[in-house]
N, C-alpha and C positions, 0 to 999 in steps of 0.2 A: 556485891558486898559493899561495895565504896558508896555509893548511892543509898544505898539503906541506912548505912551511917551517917552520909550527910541527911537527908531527910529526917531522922533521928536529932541530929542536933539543930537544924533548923525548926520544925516541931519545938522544941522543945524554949526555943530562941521567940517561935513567934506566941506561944503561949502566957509569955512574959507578958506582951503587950495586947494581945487579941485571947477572947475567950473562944474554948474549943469548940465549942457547936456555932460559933459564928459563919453567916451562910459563905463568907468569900475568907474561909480560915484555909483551904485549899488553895487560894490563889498567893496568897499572902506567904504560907508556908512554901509552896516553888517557887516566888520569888527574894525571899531570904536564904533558901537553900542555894540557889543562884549566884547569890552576893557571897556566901559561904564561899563557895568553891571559887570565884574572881580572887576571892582575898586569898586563900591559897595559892591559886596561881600566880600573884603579885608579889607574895612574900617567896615564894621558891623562886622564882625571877631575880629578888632582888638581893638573897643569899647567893645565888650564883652569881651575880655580877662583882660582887664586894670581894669575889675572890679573883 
């Protein structure tokens, strides 16, 4: 379920800048989904440390 959503918002992130039938819109979409999820895990990281 989690992965769908991110993929959904990554999709959706890299259509902003790359057109959908572009041939490497696959690669570019997992590696924005990727960066998605880093910055997640960066910002709950840094909310738990602030406490």
């Amino acid at each position: 379920m989690w992965a769908r959503l991110v993929l959904v918002a990554a999709g959706a992130v890299t259509a902003l800048f790359l057109s959908r039938d572009a041939d490497n819109f696959g690669v570019v979409e997992g590696m924005v989904g990727i960066a998605l999820v880093a910055a997640v895990v960066v910002a709950l990281a840094l909310l738990r440390r602030r406490r």
